[in-house]
N, C-alpha and C positions, 0 to 999 in steps of 0.2 A: 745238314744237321737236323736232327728232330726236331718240333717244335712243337711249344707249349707258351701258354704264359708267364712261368715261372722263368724258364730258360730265354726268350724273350727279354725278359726284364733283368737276367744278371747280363745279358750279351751286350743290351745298349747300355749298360750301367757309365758312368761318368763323373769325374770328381767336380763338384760343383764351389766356385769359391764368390760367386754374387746372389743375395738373397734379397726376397722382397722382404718387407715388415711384418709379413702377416705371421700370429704368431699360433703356430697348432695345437689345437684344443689339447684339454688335461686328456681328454680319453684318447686320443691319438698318442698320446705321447706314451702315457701308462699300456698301450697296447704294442707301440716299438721294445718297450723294457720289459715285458713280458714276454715277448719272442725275440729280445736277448738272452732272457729266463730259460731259456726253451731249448737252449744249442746243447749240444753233447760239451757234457764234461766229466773230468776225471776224478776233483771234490769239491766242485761248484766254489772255485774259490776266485771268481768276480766280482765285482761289484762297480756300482756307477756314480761318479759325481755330474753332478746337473748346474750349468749357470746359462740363466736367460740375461743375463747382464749383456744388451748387443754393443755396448761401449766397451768392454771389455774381450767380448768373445772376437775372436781369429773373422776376418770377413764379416764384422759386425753381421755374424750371423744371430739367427733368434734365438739358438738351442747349441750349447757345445759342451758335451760330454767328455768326461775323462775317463775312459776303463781303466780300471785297476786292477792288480793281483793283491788279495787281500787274505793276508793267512792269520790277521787280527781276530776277523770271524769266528775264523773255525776254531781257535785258540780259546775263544771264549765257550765255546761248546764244549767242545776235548777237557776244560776244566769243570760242568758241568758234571761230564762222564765220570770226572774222576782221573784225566791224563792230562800227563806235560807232553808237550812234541821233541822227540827223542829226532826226529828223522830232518835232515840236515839244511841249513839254509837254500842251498845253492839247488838239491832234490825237489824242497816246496815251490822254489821260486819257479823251477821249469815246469810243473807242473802247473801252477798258476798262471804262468803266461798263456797256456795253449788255451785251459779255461777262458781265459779274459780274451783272449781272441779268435774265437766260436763266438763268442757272447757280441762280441762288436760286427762280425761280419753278419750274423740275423740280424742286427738293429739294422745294420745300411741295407737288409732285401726288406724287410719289412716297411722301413721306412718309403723305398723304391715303389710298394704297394698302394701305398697313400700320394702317392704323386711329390712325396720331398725329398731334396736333393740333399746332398752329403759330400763333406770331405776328409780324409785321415788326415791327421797332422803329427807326424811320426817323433818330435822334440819333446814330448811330455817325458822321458826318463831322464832328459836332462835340464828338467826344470823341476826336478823333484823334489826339492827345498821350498822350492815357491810353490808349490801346489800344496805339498803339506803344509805350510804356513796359510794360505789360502784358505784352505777347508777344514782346518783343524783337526791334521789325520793323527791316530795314533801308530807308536813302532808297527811294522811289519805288514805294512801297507805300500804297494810300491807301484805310482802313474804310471800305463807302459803305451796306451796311445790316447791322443783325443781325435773327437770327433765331431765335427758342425754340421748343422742341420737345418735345414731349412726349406722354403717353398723356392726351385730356382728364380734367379729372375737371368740368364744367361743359357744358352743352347750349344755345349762345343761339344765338337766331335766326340766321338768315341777316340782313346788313343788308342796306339798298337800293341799287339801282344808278338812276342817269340811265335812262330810255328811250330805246331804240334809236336812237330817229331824232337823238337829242341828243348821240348818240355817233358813226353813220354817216352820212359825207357821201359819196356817190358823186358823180365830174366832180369837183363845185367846194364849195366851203366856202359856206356859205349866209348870209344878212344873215337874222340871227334877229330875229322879230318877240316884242314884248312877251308875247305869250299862248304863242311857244313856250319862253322864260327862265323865266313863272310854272307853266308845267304843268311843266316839271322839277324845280323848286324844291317845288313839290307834292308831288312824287312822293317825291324823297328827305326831306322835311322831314315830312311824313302820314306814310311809314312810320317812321323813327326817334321818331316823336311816340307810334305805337302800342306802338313796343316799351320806353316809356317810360325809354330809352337813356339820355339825361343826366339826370333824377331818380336813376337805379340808380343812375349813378356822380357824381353828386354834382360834376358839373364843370361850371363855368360861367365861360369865360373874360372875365376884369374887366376893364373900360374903362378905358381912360388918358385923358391930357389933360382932365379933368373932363367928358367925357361921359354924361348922364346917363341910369343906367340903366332901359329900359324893358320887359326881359324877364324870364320867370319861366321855370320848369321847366314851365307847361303851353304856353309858346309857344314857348320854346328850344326851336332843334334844328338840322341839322347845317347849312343855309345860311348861320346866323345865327353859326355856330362858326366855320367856316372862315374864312368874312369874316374876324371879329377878331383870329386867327390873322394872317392876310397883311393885315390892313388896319394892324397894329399893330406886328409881332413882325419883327423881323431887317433894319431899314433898311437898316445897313451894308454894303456886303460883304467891306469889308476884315477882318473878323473871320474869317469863310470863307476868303477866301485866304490867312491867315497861317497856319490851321491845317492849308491845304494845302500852304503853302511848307514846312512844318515834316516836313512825311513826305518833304520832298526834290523836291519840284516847283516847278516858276521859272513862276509864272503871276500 
């Protein structure tokens, strides 16, 4: 593969979840939210909450960030202009997520440039009551990740990615054959096996419905996680969209 610094710096990138104390300067900080500023969007409808609270923030980190979709904003402009938003919750909402998530992945390269570490924490939608209560958001505002930050004080690995060809399709999308779902499944399941990733953390998501369990920490690993994750966890979705009704969206 090429290399560059930048490329370099996303290839060892790594979620980091232990920080030291040290807490990064106003200008470092204001120059990661500037080049979250900076990503391609379609109508700049991001924006950032900020709490240095480490008793509070996820891995008593020093900095954790909430992106948001925030179509408050532009609502206040658009009334400026002289316009109501005619164009539909569910149209702004997808639009604002792509926004708010350019905007969060330059904060983690940028951040990556100043030598601090970061972690996504993907639960912010469905803490969306308590965030709004928290930060005192107004309707139509809606948390869709957070984000911790800090100077690492931990070194792990790089985790595994899918292979290439499991992630590009050129033309057309492909009828995958059995040997090409098992050689990927290999790939990510062999290396988090090596880095003996769910043994360290001690997490092994529990069967429901009396299914009986047949793995251990030498055969768990992330195929067999995720499955139970989505094979198990959030039937509903009216749970989801009550909690997006609740920040003021009619979806």
């Amino acid at each position: 593969m090429p290399g560059n610094p930048v490329i370099e710096s996303i290839m060892q990138r790594k979620s980091i979840r232990k920080y030291t104390t040290e807490q990064p300067s106003d200008e470092v900080l204001e120059a990661i939210v500037r080049a979250g500023q900076q990503a391609p969007f379609a109508m700049q409808l991001g924006s950032v909450l900020l709490s240095r609270d480490v008793e509070s923030n996820a891995f008593r980190a020093p900095l954790q960030f909430t992106i948001c979709v925030d179509i408050h904003r532009m609502e206040k402009i658009m009334d400026k202009r002289g316009w109501k938003r005619e164009a539909s919750d569910l149209y702004t909402l997808l639009f604002g997520m792509q926004d708010a998530a350019y905007m969060a992945q330059n904060m983690v390269t940028a951040a990556e440039s100043f030598g601090l570490g970061s972690c996504f924490i993907g639960k912010a939608p469905f803490m969306a009551l308590k965030i709004k209560e928290r930060y005192g958001l107004p309707d139509r505002i809606f948390p869709l990740v957070m984000l911790t930050m800090g100077y690492p004080a931990e070194e792990p690995p790089v985790r595994p990615r899918y292979p290439v060809e499991f992630h590009l399709f050129e033309d057309r999308y492909p009828e995958f054959t059995d040997e090409d779902v098992s050689a990927a499944m290999e790939q990510m399941d062999s290396g988090f096996l090596d880095q003996d990733y769910y043994r360290n953390s001690g997490y092994l998501v529990p069967l429901a419905d009396g299914r009986e369990e047949t793995f251990n920490f030498d055969n768990y690993s992330w195929t067999e996680h995720i499955s139970r994750k989505l094979g198990q966890w959030r039937k509903d979705t009216e749970d989801l969209l009550q909690k997006i009704r609740q920040c003021g969206f009619n979806i």
